[in-house]
PAKEDO-779674 format. One record per residue (C-alpha): x, y, z; residue in three letters. Coordinates in steps of 0.1 Angstrom, whole numbers, padded with zeros to 4 digits, always signed. Layout:
XYZala;...
***
This chain:
+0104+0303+0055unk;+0095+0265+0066unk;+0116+0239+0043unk;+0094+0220+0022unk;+0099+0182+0033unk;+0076+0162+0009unk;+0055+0171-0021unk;+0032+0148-0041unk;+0008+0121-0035unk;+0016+0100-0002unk;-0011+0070+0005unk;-0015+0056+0043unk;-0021+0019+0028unk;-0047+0000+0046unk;-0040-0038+0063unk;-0062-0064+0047unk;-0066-0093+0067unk;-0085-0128+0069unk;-0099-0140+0102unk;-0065-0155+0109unk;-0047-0123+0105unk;-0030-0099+0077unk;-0036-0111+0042unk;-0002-0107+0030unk;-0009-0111-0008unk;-0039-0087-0010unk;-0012-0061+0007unk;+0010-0071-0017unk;-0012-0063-0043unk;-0023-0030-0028unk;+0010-0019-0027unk;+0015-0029-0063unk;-0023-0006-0076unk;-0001+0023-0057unk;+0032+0018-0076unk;+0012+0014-0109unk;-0008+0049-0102unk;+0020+0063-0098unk;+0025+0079-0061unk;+0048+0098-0044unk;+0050+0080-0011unk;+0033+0050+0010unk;+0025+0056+0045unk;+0022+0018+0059unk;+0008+0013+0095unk;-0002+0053+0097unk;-0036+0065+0096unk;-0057+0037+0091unk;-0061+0028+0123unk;-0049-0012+0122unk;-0014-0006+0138unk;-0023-0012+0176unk;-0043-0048+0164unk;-0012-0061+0146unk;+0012-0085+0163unk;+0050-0078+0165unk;+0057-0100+0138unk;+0030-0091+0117unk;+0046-0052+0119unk;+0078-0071+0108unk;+0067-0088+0078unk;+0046-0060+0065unk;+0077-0039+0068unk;+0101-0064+0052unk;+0075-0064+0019unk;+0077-0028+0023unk;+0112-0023+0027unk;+0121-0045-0004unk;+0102-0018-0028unk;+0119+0013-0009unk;+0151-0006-0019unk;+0138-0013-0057unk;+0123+0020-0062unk;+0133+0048-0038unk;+0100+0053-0028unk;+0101+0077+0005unk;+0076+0048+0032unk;+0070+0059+0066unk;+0052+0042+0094unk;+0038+0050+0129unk;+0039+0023+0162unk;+0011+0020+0185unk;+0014-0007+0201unk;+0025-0022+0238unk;+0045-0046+0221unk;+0080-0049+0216unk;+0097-0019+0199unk;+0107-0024+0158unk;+0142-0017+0152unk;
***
C-alpha cells in the first residue's frame, strides 16, 4: 500500500510583481490570505510558472519570507528551481 505523504489543502502561491520586479508586500500579503484560510501547505515557486523569470536573489528573498512562517507555524512549503542560475542552497 503507497504511504500517504500529504493530505489537505496545499496552494502553489503565485509571484506578483511591478515592472521592476517581485512585489514583495503583495507576496507578503498573499501568503498572509492563505494562513488566514486556513491551508495545509504553500507550494512557493511551483506551478505557476514564474520560477525560470526570477533572478537568484529574488528566489532568495521570496524564500527567506517563506522560511520565517515555516519556522512560526510549521507549515510543510516546498519549491521547484528552474532556472540556469546559480543553485539555492
Amino acid at each position: 500500500m503507497k504511504k500517504i505523504l500529504f493530505t489537505g489543502c496545499g496552494t502553489a502561491i503565485a509571484t506578483p510583481f511591478t515592472k521592476d520586479g517581485v512585489n514583495f508586500e503583495v507576496f507578503k500579503q498573499l501568503l498572509e490570505d492563505q494562513l488566514k484560510g486556513h491551508v495545509d501547505a504553500i507550494i512557493v515557486c511551483g506551478t505557476t510558472g514564474e520560477s525560470s523569470t526570477l533572478t537568484h536573489e529574488e528566489h532568495l528573498e521570496k524564500f527567506r519570507i517563506v522560511d520565517r512562517l515555516r519556522e512560526e507555524l510549521g507549515l510543510p512549503i516546498g519549491t521547484m528551481l528552474d532556472t540556469k542560475g546559480p543553485e539555492i542552497r
